[in-house]
N, C-alpha and C positions, 0 to 999 in steps of 0.2 A: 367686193365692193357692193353696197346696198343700192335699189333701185334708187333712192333718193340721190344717192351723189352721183349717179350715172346721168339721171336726168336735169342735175344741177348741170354738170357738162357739155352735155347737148346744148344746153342752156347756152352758155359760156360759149360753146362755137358755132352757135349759128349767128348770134344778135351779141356778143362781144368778143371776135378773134382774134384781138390784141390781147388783150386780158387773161385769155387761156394761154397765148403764146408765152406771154410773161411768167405765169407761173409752169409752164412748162419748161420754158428756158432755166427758172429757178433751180428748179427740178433736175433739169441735165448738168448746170453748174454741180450742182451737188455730189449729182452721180460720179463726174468727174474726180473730184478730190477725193469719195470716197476710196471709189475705184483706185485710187494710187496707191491708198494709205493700204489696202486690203493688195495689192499688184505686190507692196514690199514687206507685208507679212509674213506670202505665200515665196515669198524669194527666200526671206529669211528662215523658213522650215526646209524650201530645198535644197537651201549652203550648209542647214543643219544635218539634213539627208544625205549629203552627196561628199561629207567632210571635208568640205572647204570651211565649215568654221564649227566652232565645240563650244557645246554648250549642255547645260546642265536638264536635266529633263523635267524638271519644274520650269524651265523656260520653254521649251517644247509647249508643255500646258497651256502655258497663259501665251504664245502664240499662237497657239489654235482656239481658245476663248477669244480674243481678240478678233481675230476672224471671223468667227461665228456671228460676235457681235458685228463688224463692219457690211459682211455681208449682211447677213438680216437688215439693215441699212439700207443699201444699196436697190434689196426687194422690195422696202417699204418704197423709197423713192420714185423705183422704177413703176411701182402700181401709179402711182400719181401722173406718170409721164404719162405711159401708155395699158391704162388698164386692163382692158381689152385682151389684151398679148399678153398677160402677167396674172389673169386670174388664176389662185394658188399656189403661183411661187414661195410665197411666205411660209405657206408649208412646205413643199418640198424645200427650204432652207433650214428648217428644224431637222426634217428626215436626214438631211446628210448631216447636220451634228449631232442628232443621236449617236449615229454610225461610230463618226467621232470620239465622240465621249467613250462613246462604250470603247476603244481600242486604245483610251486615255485610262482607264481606269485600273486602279490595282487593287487589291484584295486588302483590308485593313491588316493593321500590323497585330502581332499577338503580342499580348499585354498580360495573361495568366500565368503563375508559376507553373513551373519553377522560377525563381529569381536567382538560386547558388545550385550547383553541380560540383561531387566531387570528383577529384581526378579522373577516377575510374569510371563514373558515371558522364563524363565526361568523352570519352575514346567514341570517336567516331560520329559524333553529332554535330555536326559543322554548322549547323542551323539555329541550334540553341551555344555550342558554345565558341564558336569561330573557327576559322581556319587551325591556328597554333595550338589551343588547347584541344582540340579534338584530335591531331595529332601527337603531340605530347601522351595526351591521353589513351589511344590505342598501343604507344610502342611500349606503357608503362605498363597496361597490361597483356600484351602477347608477347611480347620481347624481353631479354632478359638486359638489352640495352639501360643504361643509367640515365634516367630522368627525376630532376627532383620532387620532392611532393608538391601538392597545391589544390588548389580550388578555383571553380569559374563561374565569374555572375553573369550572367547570360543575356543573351538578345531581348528575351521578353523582361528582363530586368528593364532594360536599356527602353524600349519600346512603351513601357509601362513609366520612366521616366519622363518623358517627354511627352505621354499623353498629361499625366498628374500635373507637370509644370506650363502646361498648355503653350507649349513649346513649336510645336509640330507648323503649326499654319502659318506664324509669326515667320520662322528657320524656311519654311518653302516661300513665303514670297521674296525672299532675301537670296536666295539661289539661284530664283528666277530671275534677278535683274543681275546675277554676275557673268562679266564681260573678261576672257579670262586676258584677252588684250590691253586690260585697262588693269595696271598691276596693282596702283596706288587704289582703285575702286574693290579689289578683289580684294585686299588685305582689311582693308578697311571694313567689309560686308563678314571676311569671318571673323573677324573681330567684335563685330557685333554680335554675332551668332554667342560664339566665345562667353561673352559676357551673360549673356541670358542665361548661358549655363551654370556659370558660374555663381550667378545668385538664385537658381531655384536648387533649394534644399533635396536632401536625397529621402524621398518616400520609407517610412518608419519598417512599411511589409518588408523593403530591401536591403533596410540594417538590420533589421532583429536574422538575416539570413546568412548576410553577410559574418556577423561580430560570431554566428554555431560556429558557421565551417573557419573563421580565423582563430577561434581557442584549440582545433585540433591540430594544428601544426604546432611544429617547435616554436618555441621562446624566441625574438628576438627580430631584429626589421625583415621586412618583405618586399619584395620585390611586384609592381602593381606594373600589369603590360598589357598593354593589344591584343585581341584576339579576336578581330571584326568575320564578319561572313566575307568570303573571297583573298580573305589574308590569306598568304600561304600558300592559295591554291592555283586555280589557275591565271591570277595573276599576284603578283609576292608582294604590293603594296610596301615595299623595303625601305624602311626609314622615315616613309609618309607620315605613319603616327606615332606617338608618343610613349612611353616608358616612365614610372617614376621608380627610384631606386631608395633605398634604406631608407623606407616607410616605416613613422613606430606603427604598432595594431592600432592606437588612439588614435589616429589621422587617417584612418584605411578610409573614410568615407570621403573626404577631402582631395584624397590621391584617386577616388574612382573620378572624382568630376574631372580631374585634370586629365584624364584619358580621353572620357567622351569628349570632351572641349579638344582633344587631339584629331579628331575623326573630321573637324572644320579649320584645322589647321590652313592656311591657303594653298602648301602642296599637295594635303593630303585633299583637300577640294579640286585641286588643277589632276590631279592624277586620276582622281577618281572619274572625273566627265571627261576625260580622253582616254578612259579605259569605255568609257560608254556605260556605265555603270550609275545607276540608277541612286538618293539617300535613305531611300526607304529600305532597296536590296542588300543591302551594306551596312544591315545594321553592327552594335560596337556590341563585342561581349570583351570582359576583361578577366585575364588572367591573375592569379593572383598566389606568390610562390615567397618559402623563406628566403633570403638574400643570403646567394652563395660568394661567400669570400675567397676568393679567386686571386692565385697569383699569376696565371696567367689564361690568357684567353683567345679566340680566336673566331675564322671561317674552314669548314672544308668544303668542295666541292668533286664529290666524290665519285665522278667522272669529268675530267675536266678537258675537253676537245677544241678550247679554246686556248688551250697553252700556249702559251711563246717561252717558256723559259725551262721547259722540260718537256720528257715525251705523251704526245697527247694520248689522252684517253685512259691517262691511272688520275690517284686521285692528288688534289693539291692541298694543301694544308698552309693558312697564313695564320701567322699566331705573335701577338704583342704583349706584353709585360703588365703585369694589373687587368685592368678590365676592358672586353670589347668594343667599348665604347668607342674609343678616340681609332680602331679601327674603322668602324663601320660609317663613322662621321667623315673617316678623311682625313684625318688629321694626320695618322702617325704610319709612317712606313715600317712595312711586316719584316717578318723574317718568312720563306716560304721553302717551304717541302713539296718534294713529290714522292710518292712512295705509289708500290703496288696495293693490290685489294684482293688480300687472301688472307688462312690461318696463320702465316707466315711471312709479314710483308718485310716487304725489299725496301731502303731507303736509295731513292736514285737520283736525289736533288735534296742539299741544304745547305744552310748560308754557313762561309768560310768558317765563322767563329763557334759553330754547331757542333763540339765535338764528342756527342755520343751519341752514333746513329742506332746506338739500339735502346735508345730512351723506352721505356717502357708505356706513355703515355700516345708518344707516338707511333708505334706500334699498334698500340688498342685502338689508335681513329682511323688505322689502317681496316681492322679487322670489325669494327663496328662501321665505315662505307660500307665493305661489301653486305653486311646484315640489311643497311640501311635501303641498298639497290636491291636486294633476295626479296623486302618485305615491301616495297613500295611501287616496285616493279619502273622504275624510273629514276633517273639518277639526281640526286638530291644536294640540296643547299645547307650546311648544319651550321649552325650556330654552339660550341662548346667552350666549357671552361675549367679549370683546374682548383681545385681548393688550394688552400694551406696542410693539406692532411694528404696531397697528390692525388685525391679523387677527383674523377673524369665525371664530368658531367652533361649529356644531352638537352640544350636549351631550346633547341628548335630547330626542326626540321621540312624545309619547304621544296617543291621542286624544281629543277636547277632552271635557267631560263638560259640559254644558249644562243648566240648566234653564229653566222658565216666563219668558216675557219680564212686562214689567208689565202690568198689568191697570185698565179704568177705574175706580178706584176711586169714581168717582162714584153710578156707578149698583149700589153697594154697602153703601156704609157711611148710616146712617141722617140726617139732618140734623140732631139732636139731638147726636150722634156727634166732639166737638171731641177732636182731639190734644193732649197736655200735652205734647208733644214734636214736633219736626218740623226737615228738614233732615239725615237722616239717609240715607249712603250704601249702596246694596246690592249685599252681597257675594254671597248667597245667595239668589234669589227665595223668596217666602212670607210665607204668616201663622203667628202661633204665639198663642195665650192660656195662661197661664201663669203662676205665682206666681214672683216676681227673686230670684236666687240672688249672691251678690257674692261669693262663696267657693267655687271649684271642689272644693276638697279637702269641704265640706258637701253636694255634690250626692248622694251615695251614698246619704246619711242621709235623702234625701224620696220622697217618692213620684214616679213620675213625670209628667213637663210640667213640669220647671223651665226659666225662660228665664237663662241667664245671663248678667251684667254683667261684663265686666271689661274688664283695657285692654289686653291684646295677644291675636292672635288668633296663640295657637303649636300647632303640630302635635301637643303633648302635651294638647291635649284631646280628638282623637280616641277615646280610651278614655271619654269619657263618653258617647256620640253615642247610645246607647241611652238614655238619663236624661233629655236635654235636647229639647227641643221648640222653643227657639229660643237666639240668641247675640246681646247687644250688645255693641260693643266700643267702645275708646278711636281705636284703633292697629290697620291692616291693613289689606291691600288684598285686592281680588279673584284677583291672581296668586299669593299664599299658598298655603301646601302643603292647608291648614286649610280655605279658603278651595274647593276641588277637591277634599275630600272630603266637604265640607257639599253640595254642589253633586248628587254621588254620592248622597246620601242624603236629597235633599230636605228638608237641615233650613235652614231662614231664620235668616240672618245677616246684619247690617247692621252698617256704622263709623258710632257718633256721637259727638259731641263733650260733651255732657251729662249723663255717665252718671250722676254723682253726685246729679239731680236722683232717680234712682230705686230705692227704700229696702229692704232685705230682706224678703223674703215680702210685698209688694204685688202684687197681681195685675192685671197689666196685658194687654193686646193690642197686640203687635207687627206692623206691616206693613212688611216687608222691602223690598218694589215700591216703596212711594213714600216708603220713611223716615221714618216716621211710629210715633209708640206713644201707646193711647189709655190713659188711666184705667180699673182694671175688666174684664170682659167684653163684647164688640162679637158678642156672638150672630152676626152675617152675615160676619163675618171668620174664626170657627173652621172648622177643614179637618180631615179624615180624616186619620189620620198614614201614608205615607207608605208608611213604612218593613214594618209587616207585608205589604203588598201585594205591599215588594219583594222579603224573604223569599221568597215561594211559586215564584218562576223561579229562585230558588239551585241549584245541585247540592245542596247537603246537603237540599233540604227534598225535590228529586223523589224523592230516596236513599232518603229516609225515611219517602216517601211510598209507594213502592213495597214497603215491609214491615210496613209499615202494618194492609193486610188481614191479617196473621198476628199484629199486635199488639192490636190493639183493635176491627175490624170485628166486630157480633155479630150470629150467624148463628143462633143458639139463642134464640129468640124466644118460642118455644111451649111448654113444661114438657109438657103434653101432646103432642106431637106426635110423631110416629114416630122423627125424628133428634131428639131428645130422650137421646140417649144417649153414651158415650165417644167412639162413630167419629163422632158428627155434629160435634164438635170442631173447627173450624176456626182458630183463633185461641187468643191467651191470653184473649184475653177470655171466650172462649163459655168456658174450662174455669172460670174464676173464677164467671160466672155457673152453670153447670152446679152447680157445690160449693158455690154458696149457698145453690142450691133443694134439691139432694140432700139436703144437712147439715143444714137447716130440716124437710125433709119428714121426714126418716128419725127426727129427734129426737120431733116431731108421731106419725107414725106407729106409733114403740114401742110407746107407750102407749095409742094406740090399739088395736092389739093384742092386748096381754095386761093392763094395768092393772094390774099387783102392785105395791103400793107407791108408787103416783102416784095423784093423779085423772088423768080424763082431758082433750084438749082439748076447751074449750070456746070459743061462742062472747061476746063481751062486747056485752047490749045497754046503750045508753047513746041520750041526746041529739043525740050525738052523731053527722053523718053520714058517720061509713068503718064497714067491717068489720074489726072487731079479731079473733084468733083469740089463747087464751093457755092456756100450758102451763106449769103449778105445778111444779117441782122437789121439791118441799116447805114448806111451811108459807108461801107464797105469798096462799092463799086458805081461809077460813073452812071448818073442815073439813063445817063443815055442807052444803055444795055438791058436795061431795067424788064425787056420781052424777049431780049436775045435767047437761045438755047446755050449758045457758046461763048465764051471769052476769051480777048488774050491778057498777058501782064499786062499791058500798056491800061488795061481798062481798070486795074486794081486801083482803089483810093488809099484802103487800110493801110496805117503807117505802120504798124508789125509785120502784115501779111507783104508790102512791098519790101520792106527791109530785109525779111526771109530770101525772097525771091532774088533780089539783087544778089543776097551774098551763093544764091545755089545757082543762078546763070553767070556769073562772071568770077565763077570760083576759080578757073582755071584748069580744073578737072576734067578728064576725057571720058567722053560720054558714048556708049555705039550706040548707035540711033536705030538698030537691028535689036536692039534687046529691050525689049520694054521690060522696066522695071516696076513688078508688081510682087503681089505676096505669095514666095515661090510656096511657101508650108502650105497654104490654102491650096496653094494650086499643086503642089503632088497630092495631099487630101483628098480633092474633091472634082477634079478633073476630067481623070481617064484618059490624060492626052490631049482633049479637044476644049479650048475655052477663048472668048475672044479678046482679044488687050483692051478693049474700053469695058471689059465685066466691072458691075460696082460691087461684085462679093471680092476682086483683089485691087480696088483702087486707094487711093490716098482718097482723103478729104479734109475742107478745111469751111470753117464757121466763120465769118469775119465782122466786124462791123470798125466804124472810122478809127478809132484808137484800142481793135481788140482783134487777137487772131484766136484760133485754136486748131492746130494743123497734126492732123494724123499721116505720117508719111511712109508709105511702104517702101523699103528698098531689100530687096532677095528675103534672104530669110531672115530679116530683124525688123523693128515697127521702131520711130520715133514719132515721141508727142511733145509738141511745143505746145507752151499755153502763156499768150503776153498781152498785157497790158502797156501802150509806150503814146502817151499825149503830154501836151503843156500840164494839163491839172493833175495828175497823180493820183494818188502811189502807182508807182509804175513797177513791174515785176515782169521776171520771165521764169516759168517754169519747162524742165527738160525735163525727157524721160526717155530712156533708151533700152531696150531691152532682144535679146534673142542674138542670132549668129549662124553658120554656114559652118563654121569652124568647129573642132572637138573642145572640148570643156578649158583646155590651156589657152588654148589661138582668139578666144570670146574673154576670157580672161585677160591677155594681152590685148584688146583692142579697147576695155575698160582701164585697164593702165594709159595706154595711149589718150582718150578723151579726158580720163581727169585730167591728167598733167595738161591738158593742152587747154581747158574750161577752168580749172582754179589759177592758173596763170593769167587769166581775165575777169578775175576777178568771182568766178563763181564758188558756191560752195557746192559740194559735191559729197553724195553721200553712193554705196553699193551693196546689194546683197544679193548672192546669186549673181547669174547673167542678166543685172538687171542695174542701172547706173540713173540716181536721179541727182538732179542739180537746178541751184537757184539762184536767181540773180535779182535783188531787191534795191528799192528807194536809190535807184539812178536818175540822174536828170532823163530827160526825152533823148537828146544828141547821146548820151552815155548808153543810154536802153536800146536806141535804134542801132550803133555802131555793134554793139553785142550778137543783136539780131544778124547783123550782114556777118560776123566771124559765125554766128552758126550755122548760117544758109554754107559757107565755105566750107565748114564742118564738116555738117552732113553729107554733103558731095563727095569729100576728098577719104571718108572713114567708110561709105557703105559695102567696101569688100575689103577692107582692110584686116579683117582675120586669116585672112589665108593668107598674109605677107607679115606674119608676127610671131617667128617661130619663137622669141623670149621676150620678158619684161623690157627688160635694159636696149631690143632693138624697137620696142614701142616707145621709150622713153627718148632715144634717138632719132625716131622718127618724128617723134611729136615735138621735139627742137629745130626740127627742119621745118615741118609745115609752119612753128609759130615765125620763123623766120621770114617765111615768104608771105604768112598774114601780114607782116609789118610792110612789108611792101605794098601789098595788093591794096592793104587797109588807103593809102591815098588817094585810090577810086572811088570812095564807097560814096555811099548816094549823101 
């Protein structure tokens, strides 16, 4: 800040203190709403951290741009309020998004040829030519294994596409707003995406490369497939993208688009961001082979430990009539082998109508598994198929994705415990409890732990795998695309044949292991879900974790303590906290100061056990107090701040009057043990004037912030904010269940992210606004330890039926 405005200032407060207050109060208005919008940012990268919610990493991005920006905000402001205290924060808010940035950024994509690989050149380069063909490609040449010919247009093809079409910036900010809970918004966003690809032309450098390497194959259609980075590998991407089949060579350029426009499919987008995978890492290389005429086809799985219908640990062979297709979709039930894996395999499982176990063909998939575990060192996923001429053919080969074998259920389930279902096959190990969904397209609209019912298990339900907690089906086998990404994600799927016995939104427990679904909840069959655990070893989460400390680690703990100032700034966090207490104290301390035209702060004795601190704007509080140090309620004017009050002393709630209730985080922080109940580094405070409150309320370890408006002239508003908890990341998540249902039942709107719950309540008459006020004063009283009595949703949701209960009662008191 220049001498000039400093001395403008001085100006301002010595010979106009009204003046300065006004635009200081401006100023903390401000700080206020910033500070919310930048509170729900930072929630919303920690829900993204901590996999409570998925999201794509171009939205990562533009949440931390967003912040940067709100914060840089918030520093400008707070120079205005309190200069003094604030010189060079502005920089140190750049220095922590440098940080930022720099832990945001990735290496541009390569865009130089090659743009075609063949087969051979091909083996082992997963970077230029994908998962499949780079596999394909090695077994073609170290192995004497059957793979057909072909070629692969590669990554920096693909890379070099989307720069030319100026695609790339358009496609990231359209990732960035997808919401994968918003089904009808997700389809719609790759839809878009889709299109753009659809109409930019394919770059002349990548046909004249493509049309060499298609005249060296045989005569006759081609078969155009997937072959993205990560396909196949360590995660099998199974079904997500796309395939086109009897391609003529004239249309090879037409059938590449419909690939890449595969890669933003809405599964193959939903899979992709709940693998943690990033669209740049993931670029699409396409494989590209003559069209084998196949009369039959199949999956093996060339260890297979997940057996149920033979002995585990040899290998299983499913195989259907014409082409793999209508297997892998779901469609059509296999016929299935088991055999050993030697020079000389055993057939030791096949269907009644099977009668010659020494098929020649089966045999060879016997003795090509074992090659395929000798050279991969890992037991593998094959995709094969048979000509017209009984040539065997290797289509691809990925590694196998396994999960939990069975379990004794015995010494599990209660003997009270009878299934209402039973004889049910598993496709996926696991349990799931869970309310039956018979409608994919209605999964979006629940909460989650839906199990769904239906009759084909197709690879387009991959886009709900975050919704669901389990799958029954009609139709589908375990060699399913569907089938090998449930398997990926630990979610329990089983084929049964009854499904109609099971009714929408009943709540049942499914056990996947032994085919079985009971009536109800089975308490000793629910399980941990899975999938946030597997979150935490993503790239995107270590990614996100590692910028982490610049986003929300807070290092500013102490208000007193020597780093207590701009440079002790480490994070956006510490700055948002820094601007709470500056902007709070500075507003407190004015008036302290000089007292023209205010009273001053006071302390509020009450009943009640916290330390409240509050500062009159004006006409707030009885002017007869106007030189007191202390106040009680009775002295309160404010029609928000008495309406609070009412509803938090006559809430009904039991208060020990032995525990003062202040901010326990600060005070294990910063303590040592020794701190006194009226300290103002752990008290509530509140800002008031006739028709305005603004109340910061400490209770244990969580803060609420009211901020209302409630007179005859209007608009009248109340905003809530609630955030933090005592309780482990479930029991704070349970007590955010509990408050919405019990605030949108009154009408408020309510939004969440993270342990962090804001809610609004707009354009009420004054009676309407003030009544609100007294159910939140009840509120707050009756929820402030409410996490440690909320071991599930469903007894938050029952609780919060109870207390709205007794609000309709109590509500005939209220002021």
């Amino acid at each position: 800040m220049s001498l000039k405005e400093l001395l403008s200032r001085w100006t301002f407060q010595v010979f106009a203190p009204g003046t300065l207050l006004r635009k200081k109060y401006n100023a903390f208005r401000e700080i206020l709403e910033v500070d919310l919008r930048s509170m729900e940012l930072l929630a919303g990268l920690e829900e993204i951290y901590t996999g409570s919610e998925t999201a794509d990493w171009n939205r990562v991005a533009f949440l931390c741009a967003e912040l940067e920006r709100e914060v840089g905000e918030i520093a400008r402001l707070l120079t205005v309020l309190a200069p003094l205290r604030c010189m060079g924060l502005e920089e140190y808010v750049r220095k922590i998004a440098f940080y930022i940035d720099m832990g945001l950024d990735t290496p541009p994509p390569e865009i130089a040829p090659p743009y075609c690989l063949s087969r051979e050149e091909a083996a082992g380069r997963e970077k230029l030519a994908g998962g499949k063909a780079a596999a394909l490609g090695i077994l073609a040449e170290e192995t004497d294994i059957p793979v057909p010919p072909g070629f692969c247009i590669t990554t920096n093809a693909y890379n070099y596409y989307m720069e030319a079409g100026d695609l790339r910036v358009p496609i990231a900010g359209l990732l960035a707003q997808i919401d994968l809970c918003d089904r009808e918004g997700l389809s719609l966003k790759c839809e878009e995406i889709r299109g753009m690809i659809r109409q930019t032309p394919v770059p002349d450098e990548i046909l004249r490369e493509m049309e060499a390497q298609a005249k060296k194959l045989p005569a006759g259609p081609l078969a155009v497939r997937s072959s993205a980075i990560a396909e196949d590998g360590e995660s099998s991407f199974a079904g997500v993208y796309e395939s086109v089949l009897n391609v003529s060579p004239e249309n090879l350029a037409e059938a590449y688009r419909e690939v890449l426009m595969g890669k933003y499919s809405p599964q193959a987008v939903a899979y992709r961001i709940l693998k943690g995978m990033t669209d740049e890492e993931t670029g699409m290389a396409v494989l590209v082979q003559p069209m084998v005429r196949v009369k039959a086809a199949g999956v093996m799985y060339t260890t297979d430990e997940d057996a149920t219908q033979c002995v585990q640990g040899v290998a299983s062979i499913y195989s259907v009539k014409g082409l793999g297709e209508s297997l892998v979709s779901g469609r059509a039930r296999p016929d299935v082998f088991c055999l050993t894996k030697e020079d000389n395999p055993h057939v030791l499982l096949r269907p009644p109508h099977f009668d010659n176990p020494r098929s020649e063909t089966l045999l060879e998939l016997g003795r090509i598994a074992d090659k395929l575990e000798h050279f991969f060192k890992t037991p593998q996923d094959v995709e094969w198929g048979v000509d017209e001429r009984d040539r065997l053919f290797i289509l691809q080969s990925r590694p196998l994705r396994q999960n939990a074998t069975a379990r004794d259920i015995s010494k599990q389930v209660p003997d009270n415990a009878l299934p209402m279902l039973s004889g049910g096959v598993r496709i996926s190990a696991g349990t799931a409890v869970g309310r039956i969904v018979r409608n994919a397209e209605a999964i979006a609209e629940l909460p989650h732990g839906a199990i769904l019912v239906t009759e084909t298990l197709t690879p387009a339900l991959a886009r709900h795998l975050d919704r669901l907690d389990g799958v029954i089906a009609r139709r589908g086998s375990r060699a399913g695309h569907f089938a090998s990404v449930a398997r990926e994600f630990g979610l329990p799927v089983m084929v049964l044949d009854e499904i109609e016995e099971l009714s929408d939104g009943q709540e049942v427990t499914m056990d996947a292991d032994t085919g079985q679904v009971y009536a109800g909840c089975v308490e000793e069959l629910r399980r941990q879900d899975p999938r946030r655990e597997a979150w935490r070893g993503t790239w995107a989460a270590k990614r996100l974790g590692a910028i982490m400390p610049h986003l929300s680690i807070l290092n500013l703990t102490d208000p007193e303590g020597d780093n207590f100032q701009p440079e002790g700034c480490r994070s956006m966090h510490d700055v948002i906290r820094f601007a709470h207490e500056i902007s709070l104290n500075e507003m407190f301390s004015l008036v302290g100061r000089s007292g023209r035209g205010l009273g001053r702060v006071k302390k509020l004795t009450s009943k009640l056990p916290f330390v409240l601190y509050v500062l009159d704007l004006g006409g707030g509080l009885f002017s007869s107090v106007r030189d007191a140090k202390s106040i009680t309620p009775d002295d309160i004017v404010s029609k928000p701040m008495w309406a609070l009050w009412w509803g938090l002393s006559k809430s009904g709630a039991t208060w020990d009057e032995k525990l003062i209730h202040v901010d326990w985080e600060e005070f294990d922080r910063i303590s040592a043990g020794i701190f006194t109940k009226d300290s103002k580094l752990l008290a509530s405070y509140s800002i008031v004037a006739e028709d305005y409150t603004h109340l910061l309320l400490r209770f244990g370890y969580h803060f609420t912030v009211v901020d209302s408006v409630c007179g005859g002239a209007g608009p009248n508003h109340i905003s809530f904010r609630f955030k933090g908890g005592g309780g482990d990341w479930d029991q704070r998540m349970n007590r955010l269940a509990f408050l919405r249902h019990t605030m949108e039942s009154k009408g408020f709107s309510t939004k969440s992210r993270g342990d962090m719950l804001t809610a609004q309540f707009t354009h009420g008459t004054e009676n309407e606004t003030r009544q609100r006020l007294v159910f939140l004063g009840r509120l707050m009283a009756h929820s402030r330890m409410l996490d440690l009595k909320l071991p599930t949703e469903e007894t938050a949701v029952e609780l919060a039926e109870r207390f709205l209960e007794q609000d309709r009662t109590a509500g005939e008191e209220s002021p």
